[in-house]
N, C-alpha and C positions, 0 to 999 in steps of 0.2 A: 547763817546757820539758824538762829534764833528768829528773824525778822522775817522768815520768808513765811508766805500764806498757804495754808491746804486750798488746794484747787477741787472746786465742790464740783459734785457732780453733775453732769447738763442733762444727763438721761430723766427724763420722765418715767413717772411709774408704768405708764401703761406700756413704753419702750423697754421698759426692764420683766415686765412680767412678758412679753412676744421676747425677747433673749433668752430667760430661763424657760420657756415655753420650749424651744428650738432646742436648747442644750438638754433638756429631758428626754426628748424625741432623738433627736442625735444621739445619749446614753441607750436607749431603748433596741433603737435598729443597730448599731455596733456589738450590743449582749448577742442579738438576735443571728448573727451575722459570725460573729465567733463559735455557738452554739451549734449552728452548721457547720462551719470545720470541725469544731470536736466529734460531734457525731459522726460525720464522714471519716475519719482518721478511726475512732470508735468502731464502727462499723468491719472497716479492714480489719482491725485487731481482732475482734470477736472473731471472722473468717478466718486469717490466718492462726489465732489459736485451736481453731479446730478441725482446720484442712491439714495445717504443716505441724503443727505441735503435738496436735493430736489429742488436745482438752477435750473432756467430754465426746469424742468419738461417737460410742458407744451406744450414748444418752438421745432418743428422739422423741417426738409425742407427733404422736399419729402418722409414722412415718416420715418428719421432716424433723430437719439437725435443731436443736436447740437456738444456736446464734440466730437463726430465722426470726425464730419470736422475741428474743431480745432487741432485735435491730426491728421487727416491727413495733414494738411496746417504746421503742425511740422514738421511731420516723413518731407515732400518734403524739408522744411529749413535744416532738420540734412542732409537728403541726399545729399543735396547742397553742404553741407559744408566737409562733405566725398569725395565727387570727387574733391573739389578743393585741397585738405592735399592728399590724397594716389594716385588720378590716374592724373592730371593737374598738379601738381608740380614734378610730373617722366619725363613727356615728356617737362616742360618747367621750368626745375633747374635751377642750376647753371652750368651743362654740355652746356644746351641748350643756355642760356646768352653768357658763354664764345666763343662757336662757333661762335653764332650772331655776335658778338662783331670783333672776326677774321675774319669773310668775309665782316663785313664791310670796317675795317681799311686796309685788302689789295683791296677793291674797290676803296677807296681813294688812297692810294699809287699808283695803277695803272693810276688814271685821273694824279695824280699829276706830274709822271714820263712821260706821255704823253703830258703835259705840258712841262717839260722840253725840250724833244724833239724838240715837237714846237718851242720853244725860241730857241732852236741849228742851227737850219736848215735855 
């Protein structure tokens, strides 16, 4: 009980940051993926509240039922949310971060070594 050792971890950082890399991405498209059923289930409901229920009947703009433009003012929120998870986080990951990250930090290296210079001369 007392004499046994914590067993330390074997994972390297850069194996632990590609794991929460992957678990982020995996959170991301499951939101993504849930948000489509709801909308689809959504979608029905609006329908059925105003085909069988009879919500807002009545009410149309420019001759078209109401739930139309609520299930299109969706589909545009889901689409939104599709281009930021599969085509916006391709071109600005974690590849895209890291590079940034590397042309910054030899910009500053560069002012900073030209600094030195200066102070040399």
């Amino acid at each position: 009980m007392f004499g046994k050792k914590k067993q330390v971890s074997t994972i390297d950082q850069s194996q632990l940051e590609l794991i929460e890399n992957a678990q982020k991405r995996i959170r991301q498209k499951k939101r993504l993926y849930i948000h489509f059923v709801i909308f689809l289930i959504g979608a029905v409901f609006l329908i059925l509240a105003n085909t069988v229920l009879g919500i807002g009947k009545d009410f149309t703009i420019a001759g078209i039922n109401w739930f139309v433009y609520a299930i299109l003012a969706w589909l545009f929120l889901f689409a939104y949310h599709f281009i930021s998870v599969f085509i916006t986080n391709k071109f600005m990951g974690k590849a895209w971060e890291k590079q940034q990250l590397e042309k910054l930090v030899n910009q500053q290296q560069q002012r900073i070594d030209k600094l030195k210079e200066g102070l040399l001369k």
